[in-house]
Each structure stands twice: as C-alpha cells, then as structure tokens.
N, C-alpha and C positions, 0 to 999 in steps of 0.2 A: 499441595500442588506437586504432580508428578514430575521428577527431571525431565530434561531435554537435553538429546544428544547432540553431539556436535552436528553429525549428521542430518540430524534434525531441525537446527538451528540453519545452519545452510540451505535446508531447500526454503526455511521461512524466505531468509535473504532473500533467495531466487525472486519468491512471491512479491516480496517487497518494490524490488527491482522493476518487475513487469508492471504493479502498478503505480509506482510511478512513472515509468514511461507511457503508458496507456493515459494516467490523469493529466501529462504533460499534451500529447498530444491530440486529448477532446478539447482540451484546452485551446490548443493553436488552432483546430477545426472552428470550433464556438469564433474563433476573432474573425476566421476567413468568410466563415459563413454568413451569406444576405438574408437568406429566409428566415425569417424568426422562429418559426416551428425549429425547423433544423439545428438553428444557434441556441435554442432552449434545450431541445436534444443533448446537443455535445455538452454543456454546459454540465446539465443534470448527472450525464455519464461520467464527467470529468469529476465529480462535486463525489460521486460513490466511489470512484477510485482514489479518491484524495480523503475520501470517509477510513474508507479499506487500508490504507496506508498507513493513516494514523495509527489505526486499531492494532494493527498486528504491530509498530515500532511500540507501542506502548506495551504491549504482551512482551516484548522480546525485551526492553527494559527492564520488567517486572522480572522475568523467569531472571536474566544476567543477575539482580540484586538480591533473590530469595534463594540464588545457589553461590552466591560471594563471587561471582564471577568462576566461577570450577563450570564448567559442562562434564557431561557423561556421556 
C-alpha cells in the first residue's frame, strides 16, 4: 500500500465531511418528504452517502495503522 500524504489525508477529510453532511441531510429530506417515490429517493441517496462514508473512514483507518500513524 502506497503512503498517504498529509495533504492527501486532508482532502480525504474534506470528502468525508461533505458526505456526511449530504447523507445527513437526504436523510432529514427522506423524513420531510410525503411522496413515497421522493422519500425512497432521499433515502436510497442518503443510504450511498452514508455507504461512501464508511468506505473511505475505513481506508483512512487502515492507511493511519499500516504507516504507525507517521503520514508523508
């Protein structure tokens, strides 16, 4: 596994960040929402960005414990 820069690590963050605010708020859409089409919609979008969230905190996990916590 190739290092990861600090800099690198950081714009993960960013990623991180955006999707959970995004899976937070298909989230609060999905509750507001009457139409079931719609509220299946937000639901599904919020379920990928809360998928994508996972993914990359588990990546970022992984890389922080296979460089001892050192970045480059």
């Amino acid at each position: 596994m190739q290092h990861v820069s600090t800099k690198e690590l950081n714009y993960i963050k960013d990623v991180l960040s955006w999707d959970l605010l995004a899976a937070k708020k298909c989230f609060q859409y999905a509750n507001q929402e009457t139409d079931p089409a719609y509220k299946q919609l937000f639901s599904d979008t919020a379920n990928v960005h809360q998928q994508n969230y996972q993914t990359l905190l588990q990546y970022v996990d992984r890389i922080t414990k296979t460089q001892g916590g050192q970045l480059h």
